[in-house]
C-alpha positions in Angstrom: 5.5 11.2 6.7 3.5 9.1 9.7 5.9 6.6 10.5 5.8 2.9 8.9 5.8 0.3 11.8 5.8 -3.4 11.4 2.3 -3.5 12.0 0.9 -0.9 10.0 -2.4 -1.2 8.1 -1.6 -1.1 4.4 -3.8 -1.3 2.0 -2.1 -1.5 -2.0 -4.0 -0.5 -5.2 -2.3 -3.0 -7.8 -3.6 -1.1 -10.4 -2.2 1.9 -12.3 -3.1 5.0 -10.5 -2.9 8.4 -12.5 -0.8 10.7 -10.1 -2.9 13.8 -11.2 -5.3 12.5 -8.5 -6.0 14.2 -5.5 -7.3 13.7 -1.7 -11.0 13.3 -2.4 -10.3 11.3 -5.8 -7.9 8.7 -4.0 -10.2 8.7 -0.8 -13.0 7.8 -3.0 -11.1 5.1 -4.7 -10.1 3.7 -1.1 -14.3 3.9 -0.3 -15.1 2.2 -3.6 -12.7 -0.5 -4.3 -11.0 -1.2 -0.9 -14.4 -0.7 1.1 -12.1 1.5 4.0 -12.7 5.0 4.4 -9.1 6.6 4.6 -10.5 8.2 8.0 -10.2 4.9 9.9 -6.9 4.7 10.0 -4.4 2.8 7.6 -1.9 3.7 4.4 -3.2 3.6 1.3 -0.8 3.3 -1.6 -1.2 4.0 -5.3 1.5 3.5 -7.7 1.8 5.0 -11.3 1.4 3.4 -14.9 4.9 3.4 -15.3 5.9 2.3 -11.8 8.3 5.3 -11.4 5.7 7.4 -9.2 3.9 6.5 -5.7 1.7 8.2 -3.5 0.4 7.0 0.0 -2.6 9.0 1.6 -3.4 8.8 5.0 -5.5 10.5 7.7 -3.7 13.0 10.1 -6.0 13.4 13.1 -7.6 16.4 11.5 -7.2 15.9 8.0 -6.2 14.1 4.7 -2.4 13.9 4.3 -0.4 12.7 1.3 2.9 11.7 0.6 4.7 11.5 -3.1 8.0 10.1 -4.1 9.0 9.8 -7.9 12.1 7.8 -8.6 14.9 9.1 -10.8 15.6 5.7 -11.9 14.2 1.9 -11.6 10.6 1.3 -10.8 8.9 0.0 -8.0 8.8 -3.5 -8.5 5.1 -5.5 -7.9 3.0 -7.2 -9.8 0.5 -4.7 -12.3 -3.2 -6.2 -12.0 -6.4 -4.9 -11.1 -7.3 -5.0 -7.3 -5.5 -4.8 -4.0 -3.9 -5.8 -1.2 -3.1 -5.1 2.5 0.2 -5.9 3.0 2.6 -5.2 6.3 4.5 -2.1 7.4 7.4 -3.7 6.4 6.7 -4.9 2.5 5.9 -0.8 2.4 8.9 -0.3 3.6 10.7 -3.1 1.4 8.5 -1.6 -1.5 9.9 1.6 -1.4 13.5 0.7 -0.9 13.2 -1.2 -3.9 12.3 -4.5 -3.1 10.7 -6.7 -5.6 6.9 -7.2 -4.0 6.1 -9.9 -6.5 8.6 -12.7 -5.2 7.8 -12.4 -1.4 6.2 -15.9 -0.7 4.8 -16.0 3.0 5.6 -19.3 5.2 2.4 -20.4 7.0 1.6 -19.1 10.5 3.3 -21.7 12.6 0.7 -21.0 15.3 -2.0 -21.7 13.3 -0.6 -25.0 12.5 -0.2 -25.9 15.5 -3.9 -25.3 16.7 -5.1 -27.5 13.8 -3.2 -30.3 14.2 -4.6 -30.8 17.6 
C-alpha cells in the first residue's frame, strides 16, 4: 500500500460502508459526500457496519488503487455516525493498529495561540 506519513491527507467516512463496493462506487461517494475527487490526491477510508472490515482507496499515478484489511478479531474502534472526517497520517495509522479514534482529544495549536494573544 502507498505509504502512511504523518502528513497524509485523510479523509474518514464515519458511516457504515458496505464492503461489496467498488472503485467507481467509493470514488463517487468521496465526490458526493466529501466533495474531493479521489484523483487529487489523499486516502480515503471506509469502514464496515460491523467495524471488522476497512478499505482505503487511493489514486496511484495512473489509476484507482484499493487496499482491504478484515480483522479476525476486535473491531476498529471510532465513533459510528453519519459524515466524515480528515484526520492525520498518524490517527490512520493509530486506527488500524487498534487504537480507539473516539478518545483522541486534540490540545490547541500553541502557535495559534500565541498569534492571538498579541
Amino acid at each position: 500500500m502507498k505509504g502512511i506519513t504523518s502528513d497524509s491527507e485523510v479523509y474518514l467516512w464515519l458511516g457504515a460502508m458496505d464492503m461489496r463496493a467498488g472503485f467507481e462506487r467509493l470514488a463517487a461517494l468521496a465526490a458526493e459526500h466529501m466533495s474531493r475527487s479521489v484523483m487529487a490526491g489523499g486516502l480515503y477510508v471506509f469502514v464496515s457496519r460491523c467495524r471488522r472490515r476497512v478499505k482505503i482507496l487511493y489514486w496511484d499515478n495512473d489509476g484507482y488503487a484499493l487496499w482491504y484489511k478484515r480483522l479476525e478479531a476486535g473491531t476498529f474502534r471510532m465513533a459510528q455516525q453519519e459524515g466524515t472526517e480528515r484526520i492525520s497520517g498518524v490517527d490512520l495509522e493509530q486506527l488500524l493498529s487498534g487504537m480507539d479514534l473516539s478518545r483522541i482529544i486534540l490540545r490547541k495549536n500553541a502557535e495559534k495561540s500565541l498569534y492571538q494573544a498579541a
